[in-house]
VMD Tcl script that draws the C-alpha trace (Angstrom):
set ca {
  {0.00 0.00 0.00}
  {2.61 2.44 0.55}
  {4.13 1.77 -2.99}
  {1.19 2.84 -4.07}
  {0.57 5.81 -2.05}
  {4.07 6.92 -3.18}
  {3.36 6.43 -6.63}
  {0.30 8.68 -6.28}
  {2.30 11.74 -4.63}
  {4.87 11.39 -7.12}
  {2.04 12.06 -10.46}
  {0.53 14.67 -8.20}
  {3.90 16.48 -7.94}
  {4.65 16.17 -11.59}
  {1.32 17.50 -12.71}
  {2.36 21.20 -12.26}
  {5.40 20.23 -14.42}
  {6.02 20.96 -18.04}
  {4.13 17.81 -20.37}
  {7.86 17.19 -21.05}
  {7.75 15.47 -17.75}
  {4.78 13.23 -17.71}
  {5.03 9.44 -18.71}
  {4.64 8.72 -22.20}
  {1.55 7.17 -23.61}
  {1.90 3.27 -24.36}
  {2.89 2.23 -27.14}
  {0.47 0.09 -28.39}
  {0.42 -3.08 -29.93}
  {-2.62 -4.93 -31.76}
  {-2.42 -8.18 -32.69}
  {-1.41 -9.72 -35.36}
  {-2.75 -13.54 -35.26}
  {-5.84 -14.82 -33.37}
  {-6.10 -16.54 -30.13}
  {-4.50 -19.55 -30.56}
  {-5.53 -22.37 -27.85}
  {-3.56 -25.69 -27.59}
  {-4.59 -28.71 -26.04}
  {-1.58 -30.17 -25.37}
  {-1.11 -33.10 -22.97}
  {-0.05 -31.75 -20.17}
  {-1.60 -28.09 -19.70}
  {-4.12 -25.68 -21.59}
  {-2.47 -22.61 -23.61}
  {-3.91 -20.16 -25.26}
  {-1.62 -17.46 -27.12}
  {-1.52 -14.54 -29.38}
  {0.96 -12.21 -31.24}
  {1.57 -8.35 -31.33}
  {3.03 -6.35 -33.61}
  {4.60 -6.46 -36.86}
  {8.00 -8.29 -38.06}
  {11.24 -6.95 -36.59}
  {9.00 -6.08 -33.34}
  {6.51 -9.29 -32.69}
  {5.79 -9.82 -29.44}
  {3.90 -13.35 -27.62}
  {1.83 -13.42 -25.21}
  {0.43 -16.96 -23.54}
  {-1.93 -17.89 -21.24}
  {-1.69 -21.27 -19.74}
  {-2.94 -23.32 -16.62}
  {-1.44 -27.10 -15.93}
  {-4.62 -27.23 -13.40}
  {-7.77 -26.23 -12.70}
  {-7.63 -22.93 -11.49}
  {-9.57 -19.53 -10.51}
  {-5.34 -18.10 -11.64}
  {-3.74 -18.79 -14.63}
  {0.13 -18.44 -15.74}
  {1.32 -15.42 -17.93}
  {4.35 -15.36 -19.97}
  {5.36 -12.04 -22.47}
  {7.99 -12.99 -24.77}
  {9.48 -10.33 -27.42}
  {11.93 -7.30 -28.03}
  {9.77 -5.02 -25.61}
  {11.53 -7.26 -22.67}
  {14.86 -6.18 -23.86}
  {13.71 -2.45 -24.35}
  {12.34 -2.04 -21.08}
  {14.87 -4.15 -19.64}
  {12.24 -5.71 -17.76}
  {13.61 -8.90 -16.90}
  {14.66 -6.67 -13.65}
  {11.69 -5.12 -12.43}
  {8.68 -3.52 -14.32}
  {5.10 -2.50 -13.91}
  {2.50 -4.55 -15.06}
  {-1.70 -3.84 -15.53}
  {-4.59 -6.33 -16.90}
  {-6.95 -3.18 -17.40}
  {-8.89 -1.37 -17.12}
  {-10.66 -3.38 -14.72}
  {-7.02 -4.36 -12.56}
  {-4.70 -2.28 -10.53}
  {-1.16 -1.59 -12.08}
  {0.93 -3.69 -9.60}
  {5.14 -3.87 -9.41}
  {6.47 -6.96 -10.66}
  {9.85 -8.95 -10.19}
  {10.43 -11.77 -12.02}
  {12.38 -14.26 -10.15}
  {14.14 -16.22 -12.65}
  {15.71 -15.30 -16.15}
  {13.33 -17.32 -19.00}
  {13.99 -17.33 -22.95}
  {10.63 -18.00 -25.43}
  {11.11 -20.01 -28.73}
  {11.58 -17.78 -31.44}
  {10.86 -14.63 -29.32}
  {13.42 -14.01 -27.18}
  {13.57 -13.33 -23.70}
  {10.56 -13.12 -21.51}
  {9.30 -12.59 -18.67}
  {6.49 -14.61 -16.63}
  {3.88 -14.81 -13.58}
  {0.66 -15.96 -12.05}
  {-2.25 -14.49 -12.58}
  {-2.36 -10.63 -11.35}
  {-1.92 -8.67 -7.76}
  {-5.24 -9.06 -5.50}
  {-6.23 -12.22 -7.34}
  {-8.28 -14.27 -5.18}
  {-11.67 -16.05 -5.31}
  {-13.50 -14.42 -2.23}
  {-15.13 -18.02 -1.22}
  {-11.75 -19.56 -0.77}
  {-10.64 -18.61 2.37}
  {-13.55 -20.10 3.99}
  {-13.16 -23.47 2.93}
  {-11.12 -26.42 4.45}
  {-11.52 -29.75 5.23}
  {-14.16 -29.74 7.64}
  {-16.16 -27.02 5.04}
  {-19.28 -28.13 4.13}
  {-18.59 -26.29 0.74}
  {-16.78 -28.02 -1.68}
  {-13.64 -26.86 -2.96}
  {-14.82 -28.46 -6.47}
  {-13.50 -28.38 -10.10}
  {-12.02 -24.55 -9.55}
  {-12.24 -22.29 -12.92}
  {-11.12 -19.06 -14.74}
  {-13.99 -16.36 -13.97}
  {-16.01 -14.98 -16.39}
  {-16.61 -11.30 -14.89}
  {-13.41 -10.83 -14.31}
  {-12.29 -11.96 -17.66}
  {-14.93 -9.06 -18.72}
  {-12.61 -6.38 -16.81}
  {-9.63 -6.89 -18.97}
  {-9.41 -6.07 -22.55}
  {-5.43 -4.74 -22.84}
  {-2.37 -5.88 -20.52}
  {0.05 -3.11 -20.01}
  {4.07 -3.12 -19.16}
  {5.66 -0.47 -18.16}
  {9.16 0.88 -16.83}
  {11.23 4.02 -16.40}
  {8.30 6.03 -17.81}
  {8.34 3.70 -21.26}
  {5.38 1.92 -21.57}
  {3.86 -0.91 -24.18}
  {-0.35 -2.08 -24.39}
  {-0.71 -5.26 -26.03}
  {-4.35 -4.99 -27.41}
  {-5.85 -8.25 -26.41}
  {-9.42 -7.64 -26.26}
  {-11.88 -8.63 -23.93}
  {-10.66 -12.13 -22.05}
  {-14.33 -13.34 -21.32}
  {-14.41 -15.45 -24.01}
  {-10.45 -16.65 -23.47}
  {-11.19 -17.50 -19.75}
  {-14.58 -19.66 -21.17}
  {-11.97 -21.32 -23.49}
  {-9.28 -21.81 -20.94}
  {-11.95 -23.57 -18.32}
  {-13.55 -25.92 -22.09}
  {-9.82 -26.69 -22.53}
  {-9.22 -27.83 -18.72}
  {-12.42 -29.92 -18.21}
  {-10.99 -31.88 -21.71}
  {-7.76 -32.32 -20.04}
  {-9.00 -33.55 -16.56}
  {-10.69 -36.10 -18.06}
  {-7.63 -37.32 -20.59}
  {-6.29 -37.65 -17.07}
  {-8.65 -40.08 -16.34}
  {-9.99 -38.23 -14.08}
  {-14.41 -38.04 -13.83}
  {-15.36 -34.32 -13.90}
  {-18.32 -34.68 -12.10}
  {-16.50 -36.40 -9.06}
  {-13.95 -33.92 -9.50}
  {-16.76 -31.12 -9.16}
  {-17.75 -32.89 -5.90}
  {-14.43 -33.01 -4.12}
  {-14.84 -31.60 -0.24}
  {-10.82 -31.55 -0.03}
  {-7.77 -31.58 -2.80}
  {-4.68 -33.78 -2.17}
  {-2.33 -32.61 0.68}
  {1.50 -33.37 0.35}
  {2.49 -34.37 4.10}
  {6.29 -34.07 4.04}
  {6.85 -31.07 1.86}
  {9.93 -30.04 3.25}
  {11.44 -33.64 2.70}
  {10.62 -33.30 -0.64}
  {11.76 -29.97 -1.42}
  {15.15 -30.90 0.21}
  {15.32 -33.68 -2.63}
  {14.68 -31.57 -5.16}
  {16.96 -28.84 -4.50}
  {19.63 -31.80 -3.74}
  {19.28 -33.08 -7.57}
  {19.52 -29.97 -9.79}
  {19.92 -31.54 -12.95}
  {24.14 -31.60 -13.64}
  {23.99 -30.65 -17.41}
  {21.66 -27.44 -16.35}
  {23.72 -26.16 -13.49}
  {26.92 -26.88 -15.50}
  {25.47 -24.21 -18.03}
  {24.13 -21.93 -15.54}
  {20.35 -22.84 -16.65}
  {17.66 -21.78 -14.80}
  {13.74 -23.22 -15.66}
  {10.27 -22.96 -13.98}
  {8.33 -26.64 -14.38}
  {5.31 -27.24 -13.47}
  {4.48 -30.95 -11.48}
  {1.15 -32.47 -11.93}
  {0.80 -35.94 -10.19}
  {-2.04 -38.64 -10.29}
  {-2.94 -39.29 -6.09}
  {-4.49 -42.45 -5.59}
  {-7.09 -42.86 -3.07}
  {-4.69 -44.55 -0.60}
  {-2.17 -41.47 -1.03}
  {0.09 -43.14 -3.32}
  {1.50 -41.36 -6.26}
  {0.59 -43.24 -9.81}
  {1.97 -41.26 -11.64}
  {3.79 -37.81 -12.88}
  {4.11 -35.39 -15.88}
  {6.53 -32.28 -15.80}
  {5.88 -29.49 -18.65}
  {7.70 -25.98 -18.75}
  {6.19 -22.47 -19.67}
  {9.04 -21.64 -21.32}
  {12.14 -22.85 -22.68}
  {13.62 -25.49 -20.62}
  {16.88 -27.54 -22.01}
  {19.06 -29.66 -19.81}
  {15.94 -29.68 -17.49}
  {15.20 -33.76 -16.96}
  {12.95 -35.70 -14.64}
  {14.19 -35.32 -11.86}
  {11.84 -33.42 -9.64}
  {9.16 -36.33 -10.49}
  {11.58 -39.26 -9.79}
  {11.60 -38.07 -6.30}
  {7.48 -37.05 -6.21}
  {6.98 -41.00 -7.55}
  {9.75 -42.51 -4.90}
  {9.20 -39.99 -1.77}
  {6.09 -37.73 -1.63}
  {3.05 -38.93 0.20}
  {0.20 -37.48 0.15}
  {-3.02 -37.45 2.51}
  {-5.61 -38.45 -0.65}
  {-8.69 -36.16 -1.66}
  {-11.97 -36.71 -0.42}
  {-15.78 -36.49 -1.65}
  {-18.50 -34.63 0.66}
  {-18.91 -38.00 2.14}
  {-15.44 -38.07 3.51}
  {-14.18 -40.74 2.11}
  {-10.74 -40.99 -0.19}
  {-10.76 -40.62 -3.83}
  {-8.41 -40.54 -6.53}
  {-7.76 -36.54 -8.17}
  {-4.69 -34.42 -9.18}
  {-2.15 -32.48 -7.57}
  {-0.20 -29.63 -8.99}
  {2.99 -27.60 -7.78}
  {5.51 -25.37 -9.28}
  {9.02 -25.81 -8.90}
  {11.16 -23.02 -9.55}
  {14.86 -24.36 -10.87}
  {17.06 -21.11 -9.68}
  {21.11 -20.41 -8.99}
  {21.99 -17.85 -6.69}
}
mol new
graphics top color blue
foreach p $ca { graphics top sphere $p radius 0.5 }
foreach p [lrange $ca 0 end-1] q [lrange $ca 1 end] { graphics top cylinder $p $q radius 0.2 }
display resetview
């Protein structure tokens, strides 16, 4: 909050300044391919291009889950020009807040360059969520993209050091709708049952998290850390209904050589899990998803 209180006496004070010293006005980018959705194996995408040859810039949406959030990734010369693979300013408007953003790790797109990528945007949250838990009556579901807020967002804007680019997506309604057609398709290629899934009271809960994270970080795969590589994967395992782990897919937002399996070997051999349940209690089989962030310090 006080960022942003800062950042509101700061244009106050430079209003009574010459126009010299405002912030430009975005450049702005339409787009220069449809939405493109992918149902891959693994996760949902949906992407689109801005701008014209010599300046094309990517922008994907993905989830590797069922989700209220979603992954963003921005690949393109605008990264380099803003030099935002530092820190930057980003805004899904008009109906979202501007919000700073770090990115924690250095990522490179295919064919675009470097890029830059997050989850979802600042104050994201699904307002039933905090009050449910596994003694909830409430279900926690088959979770999904939301509609109205997709209805608040027709541009995404980055921004740093006064330079500013809009990519022109238009409204994201009807990309959220596809996002949540594309997910429901890929829980059941799982072999997953979407209605059971809809039904769940609780969602898998890893038990020895720590154990497993100390694994992880113990097996940084040799050929990427030789090379100085650095990748963000995201883990999606099948939890039986006795806790077991049957089985386990890795995928990467971006581009991710030298990266093996290694953060599912140890998921399959060490993670257990206390299984989901259905609003009768009892175990059932259903997903779990993490993030694991590959990074060298």
């Amino acid at each position: 909050m006080l960022g942003r209180i800062i950042s509101a006496a700061l244009l106050i004070s430079i209003a009574a300044q010459p126009a010299a010293a405002a912030a430009r006005e975005p450049v702005i980018l339409e787009p220069s391919s449809t939405w493109q959705i992918d149902y891959g194996e693994t996760r949902c995408r949906i992407g689109r291009i801005f701008g014209e040859d010599g300046g094309k810039t990517a922008l994907y949406l993905e989830q590797y889950a069922p989700s209220d959030e979603f992954e963003w990734v921005i690949g393109g010369p605008l990264i380099d020009r803003l030099n935002a693979s530092h820190r930057f300013t980003i805004q899904f408007g008009p109906g979202q807040a501007p919000y700073e953003f770090r990115p924690k790790i250095n990522l490179t797109m295919e064919n675009f360059g470097k890029a830059v990528g997050g989850n979802g945007f600042e104050g994201w949250s699904n307002a039933e969520d905090g009050a449910k838990d596994e003694n909830s009556a409430e279900p926690v579901g088959l979770p999904s993209l939301s509609s109205e807020q997709g209805k608040g967002i027709d541009w995404i804007e980055v921004s740093r050091a006064g330079r500013a680019y809009r990519l022109n997506t238009g409204n994201l309604a009807p990309v959220f709708d596809a996002m949540n057609a594309c997910m429901e398709n890929l829980v059941t290629h799982w072999g997953a049952d979407i209605e059971t899934m809809k039904s769940r009271k609780t969602e898998p809960e890893i038990v020895n998290l720590e154990q497993v994270v100390r694994l992880v970080q113990t097996r940084y795969p040799k050929a990427a850390e030789m090379h100085g590589s650095q990748a963000s994967l995201q883990i999606r395992v099948m939890v039986e209904a006795d806790g077991t782990v049957a089985k386990c897919h890795t995928d990467s937002v971006t581009k991710a050589e030298r990266f093996d399996d290694s953060a599912c070997v140890v998921f399959l051999e060490s993670a257990k899990f206390k299984p989901a349940t259905d609003l009768q209690n009892r175990p059932i089989p259903s997903y779990y998803a993490v993030r694991v962030s590959y990074q060298l310090y």
